[in-house]
Each structure stands twice: as C-alpha cells, then as structure tokens.
C-alpha positions in Angstrom: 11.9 8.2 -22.0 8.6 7.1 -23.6 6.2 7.6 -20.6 4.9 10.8 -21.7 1.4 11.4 -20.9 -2.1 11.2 -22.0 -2.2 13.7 -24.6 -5.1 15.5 -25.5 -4.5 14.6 -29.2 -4.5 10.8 -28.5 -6.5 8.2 -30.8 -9.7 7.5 -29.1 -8.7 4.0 -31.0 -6.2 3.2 -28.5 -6.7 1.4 -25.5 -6.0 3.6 -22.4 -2.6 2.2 -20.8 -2.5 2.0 -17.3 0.3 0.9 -15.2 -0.4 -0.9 -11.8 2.9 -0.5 -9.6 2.6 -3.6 -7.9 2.7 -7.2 -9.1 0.1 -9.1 -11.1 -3.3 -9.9 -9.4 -2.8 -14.1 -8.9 -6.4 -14.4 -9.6 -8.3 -13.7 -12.9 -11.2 -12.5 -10.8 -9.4 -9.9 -9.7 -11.7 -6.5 -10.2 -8.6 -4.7 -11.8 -9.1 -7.2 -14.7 -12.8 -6.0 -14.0 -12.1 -2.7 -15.0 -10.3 -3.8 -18.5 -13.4 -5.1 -19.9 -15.3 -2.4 -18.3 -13.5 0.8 -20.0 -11.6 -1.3 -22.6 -8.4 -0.1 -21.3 -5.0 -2.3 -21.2 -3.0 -2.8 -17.4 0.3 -3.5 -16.9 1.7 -4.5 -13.4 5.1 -3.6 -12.2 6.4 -3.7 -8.6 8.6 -1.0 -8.3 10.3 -1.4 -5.2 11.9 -4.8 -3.9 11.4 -6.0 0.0 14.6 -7.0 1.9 14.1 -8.5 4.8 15.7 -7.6 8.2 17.3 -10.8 9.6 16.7 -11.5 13.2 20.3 -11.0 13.7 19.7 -7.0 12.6 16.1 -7.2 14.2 17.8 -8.0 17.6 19.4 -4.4 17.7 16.2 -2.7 18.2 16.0 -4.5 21.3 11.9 -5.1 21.0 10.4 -8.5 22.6 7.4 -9.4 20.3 6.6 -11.5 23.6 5.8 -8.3 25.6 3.2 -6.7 23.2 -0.5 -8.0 23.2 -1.9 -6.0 19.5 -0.4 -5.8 16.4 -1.1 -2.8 13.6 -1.0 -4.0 10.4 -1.3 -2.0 7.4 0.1 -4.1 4.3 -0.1 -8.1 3.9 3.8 -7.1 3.5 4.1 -6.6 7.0 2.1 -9.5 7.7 4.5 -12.1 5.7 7.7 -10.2 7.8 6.0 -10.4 11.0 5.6 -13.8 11.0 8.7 -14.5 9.7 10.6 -12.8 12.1 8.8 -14.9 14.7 9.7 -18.1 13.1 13.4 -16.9 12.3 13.4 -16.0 16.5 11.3 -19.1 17.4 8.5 -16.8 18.6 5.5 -18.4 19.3 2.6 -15.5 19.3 0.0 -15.7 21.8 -3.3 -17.3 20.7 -4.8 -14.2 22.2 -2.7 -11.5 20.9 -5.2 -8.8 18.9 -5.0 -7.9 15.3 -5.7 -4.3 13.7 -5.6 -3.4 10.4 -6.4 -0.9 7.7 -8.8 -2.7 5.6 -10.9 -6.0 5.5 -8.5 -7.8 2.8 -5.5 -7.3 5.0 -7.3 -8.6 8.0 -8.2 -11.7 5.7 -5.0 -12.0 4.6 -4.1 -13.0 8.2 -6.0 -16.8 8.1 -2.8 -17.6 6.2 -0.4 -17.2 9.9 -3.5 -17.6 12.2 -6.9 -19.4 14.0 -8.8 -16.2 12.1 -11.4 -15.3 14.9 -13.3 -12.0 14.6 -13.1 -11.2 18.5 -9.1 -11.1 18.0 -8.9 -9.4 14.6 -10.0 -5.9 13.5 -10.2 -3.4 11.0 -11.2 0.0 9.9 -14.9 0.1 8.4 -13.7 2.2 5.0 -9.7 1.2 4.3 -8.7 4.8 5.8 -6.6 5.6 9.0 -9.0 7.5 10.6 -11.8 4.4 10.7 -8.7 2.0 12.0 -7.6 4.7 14.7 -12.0 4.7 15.7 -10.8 0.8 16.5 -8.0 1.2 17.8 -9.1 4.0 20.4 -11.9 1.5 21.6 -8.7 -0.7 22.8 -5.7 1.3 24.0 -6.0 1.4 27.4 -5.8 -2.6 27.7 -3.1 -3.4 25.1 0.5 -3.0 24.2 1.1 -2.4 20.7 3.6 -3.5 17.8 3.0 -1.4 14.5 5.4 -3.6 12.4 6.9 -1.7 9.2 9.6 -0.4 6.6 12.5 0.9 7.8 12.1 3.2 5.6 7.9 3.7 5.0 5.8 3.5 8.0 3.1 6.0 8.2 3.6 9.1 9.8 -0.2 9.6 10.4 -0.3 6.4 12.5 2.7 6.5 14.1 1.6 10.5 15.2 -2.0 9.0 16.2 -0.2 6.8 18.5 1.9 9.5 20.3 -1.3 12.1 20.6 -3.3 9.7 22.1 -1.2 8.0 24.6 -0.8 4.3 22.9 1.8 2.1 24.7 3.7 1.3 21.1 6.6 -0.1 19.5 7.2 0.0 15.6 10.0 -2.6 14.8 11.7 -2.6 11.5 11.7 -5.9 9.9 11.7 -5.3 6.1 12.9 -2.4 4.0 12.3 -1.0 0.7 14.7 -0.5 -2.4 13.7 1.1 -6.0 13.3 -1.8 -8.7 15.2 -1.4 -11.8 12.2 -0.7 -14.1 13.8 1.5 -16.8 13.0 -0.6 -19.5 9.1 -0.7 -19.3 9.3 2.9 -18.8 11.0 3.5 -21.6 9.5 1.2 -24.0 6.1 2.2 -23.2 4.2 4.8 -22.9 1.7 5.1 -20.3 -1.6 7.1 -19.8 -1.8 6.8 -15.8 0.6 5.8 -13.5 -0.6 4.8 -9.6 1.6 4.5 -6.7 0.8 2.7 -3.5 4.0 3.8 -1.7 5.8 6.7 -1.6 9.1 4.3 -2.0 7.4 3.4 -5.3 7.4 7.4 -6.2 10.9 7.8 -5.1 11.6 4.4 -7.4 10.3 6.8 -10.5 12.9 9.2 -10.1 15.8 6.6 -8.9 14.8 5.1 -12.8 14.3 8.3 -14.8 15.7 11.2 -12.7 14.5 13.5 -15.7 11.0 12.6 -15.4 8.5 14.8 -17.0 4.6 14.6 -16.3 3.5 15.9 -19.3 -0.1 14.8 -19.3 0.5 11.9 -17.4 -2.9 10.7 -15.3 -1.0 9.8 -11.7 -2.8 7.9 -8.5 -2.1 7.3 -5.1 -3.5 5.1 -2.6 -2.5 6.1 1.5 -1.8 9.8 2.9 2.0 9.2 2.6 2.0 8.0 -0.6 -0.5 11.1 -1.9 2.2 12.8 0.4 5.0 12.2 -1.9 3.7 12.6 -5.2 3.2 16.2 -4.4 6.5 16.8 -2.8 7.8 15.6 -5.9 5.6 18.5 -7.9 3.4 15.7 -9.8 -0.2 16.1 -10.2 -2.3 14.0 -8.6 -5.7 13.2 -10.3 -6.4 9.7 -8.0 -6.8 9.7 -4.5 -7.5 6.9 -2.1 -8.9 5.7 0.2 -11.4 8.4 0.3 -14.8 7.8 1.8 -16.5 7.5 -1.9 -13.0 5.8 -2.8 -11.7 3.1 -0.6 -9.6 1.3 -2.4 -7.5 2.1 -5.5 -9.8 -0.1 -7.6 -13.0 1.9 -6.8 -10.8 5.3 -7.2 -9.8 4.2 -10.6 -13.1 3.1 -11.6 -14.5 6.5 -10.6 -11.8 8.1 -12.7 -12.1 6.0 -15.7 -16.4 6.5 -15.7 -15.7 9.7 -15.5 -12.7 9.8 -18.2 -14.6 8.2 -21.0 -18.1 9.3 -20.1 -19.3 6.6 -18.6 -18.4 3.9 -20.6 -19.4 0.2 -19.6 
C-alpha cells in the first residue's frame, strides 16, 4: 500500500499530491485546477463510491406520494438527478410551485437543469452549512410539507434531527444508494500527500479497499458534519474541515490549508 503520508522528510522538489474523491471537474475553470497553479501541487480525482439507483418499483415500498409534499431539501446535485428521475420513472409531474431548499448556492443552480429556476421558489443557506439552511428553512415550516430526498444509506443525521426538534412535517425517501468503488489500484500505485472525503461512504470506501490502512502522515479533509463524523470514528486525523464559516466549501478549506502548508505560496 503506497498511500503513505506526507513525510516530514519529503523533497520540497516534489509536487504536493492531492487526491479529490470525486470525479473530474468538467470544466477547466474549475477553482480546484485554480489551486494547482497556485501552490504548484498535482490533483488527482477519484469517485470512490458508485450511485445505484432505487427503481420506482423498490421506491414504491416506502409508500411516499411525491404529489403530497410542497418543499424539497436538497443537499447534493446527486439527489437532484435521482429526484427527478424518480418522477419521470413514476410519471410525476412536480408542481410549478413546489419550493426548493438547499445547502449551498451551486446546488440550488444546479436545479435550472430539471426546472423554471425562480428565486421566490428556490432557496439556500447563506455559507454552505446546515445551520444557515435550517435559518431558511425555519422561516417556512409551518406552510409546507417536506421531502428530504437521500441515500439509503447517507442522509444526514443533523438534518434529519433538525427536522424532528422542530416540528417539520417531513419525509426522507430513499431513491439512490451508495456502494465503495474498487479503487485499490490508484491507491496502491500512488502515494498521496492529502486525501479529502465528501461522504462518509467514501471513508468507509478506504477501508472496504485497504482494510489495513495506515495514516502515517497522511494530510486528510472532510467536507459536511457526517463525513467529518466518520473520519474520526475511524481514528484518522483530520486536518480539513468544511464548511466552516471562514471555510465554506472544500476548495476554500484547501486553499487555507495549502497557504498555510507552504507559507503562503502564490
């Protein structure tokens, strides 16, 4: 297993090596590529977990109407593509004026793909963290019925918590799940400095690849509570947090982390 760590006795003349656990940016103007010319560091992009969708046949056991429920909760443009798939696979037609809440601005964006994007119908939280999408949220409960659509086997307990405490009328239907990627290969052919997670099924893909895993130096991010959550159960060190308030997105996490890593090199 090659993945061992940024050692303190590493060339300065090597490249930092970074891998991304989820797949390529589609765009070259994404900031991630940003942050290579930046630091001069070298990022590799690996999902490491594989959706599977829930057919409508399975979907049916839960026995939820999507018609019923005026608000959706979205947290990942994952659960965006499923959600709208499931309609079409049920012939669901969503209400025009059905409301939209999610956990950053990108994801709400991501939306104009399935929808008429209006800003009086679609919301989300002013930094990328829970709390700031529970402040919108709150200012709307009383009048709607919600759908928080999700993993079978990720949604966030945080949200789904929020939602009981405070009296939300809620549903979270299943219509994807999550299973570990065979990535053995990279990991063993490469070494890598950092490592960051966005899912704690992407932590538990780690140890389904390389149950032996070591740290040993290894820089290791996490972007969502869960997901930070999980990287501790499994007694790894975490050195990259978000969203945090300075940190809202993984990018501006790393960026903070790498300034600070090679003395603020630009």
């Amino acid at each position: 297993m090659s993945t061992k760590g940024a050692k303190s006795g590493k060339s300065s003349k090597n490249p930092l090596q970074i891998l991304i656990t989820q797949p390529r940016p589609n765009s070259d103007k994404s900031p991630y590529y940003e942050l290579e010319r930046k630091y001069g560091v070298q990022l590799e992009f690996q999902p490491f977990i594989v959706l599977e969708a829930i057919p409508a046949k399975e979907f049916r056991r839960q026995k939820i109407d999507i018609t019923k429920y005026t608000a959706v909760i979205f947290t990942s443009r994952n659960a965006i593509d499923h959600f709208f798939r499931m309609c079409e696979e049920m012939r669901i037609t969503v209400s025009q004026d059905t409301k939209y809440f999610c956990i950053t601005e990108a994801v709400a964006l991501y939306l104009q793909k399935f929808i008429l994007y209006r800003k009086r119908k679609v919301f989300y939280g002013a930094d990328g963290t829970n709390k700031s999408m529970f402040d919108v949220v709150n200012k709307h409960k009383e009048n709607e019925r919600f759908l928080y659509p999700c993993s079978e086997n990720q949604q966030d307990n945080e949200i789904v918590n929020w939602l009981k405490n405070n009296r939300v009328d809620f549903e979270t239907p299943y219509m994807y799940r999550s299973i570990s990627a065979d990535v053995k290969g990279l990991l063993s052919e490469k070494e890598f400095d950092v490592i960051c997670f966005f899912t704690p099924s992407g932590v538990r893909s780690l140890f389904d690849n390389l149950p032996d895993f070591q740290q040993n130096g290894t820089f290791i991010g996490g972007f969502g509570s869960n997901t930070l959550k999980a990287i501790e159960e499994a007694g790894l060190s975490l050195h990259i947090k978000a969203p945090l308030p300075e940190s809202p997105s993984m990018i501006t996490a790393l960026d903070r982390f790498l300034a600070e890593k090679m003395g603020g090199k630009k």
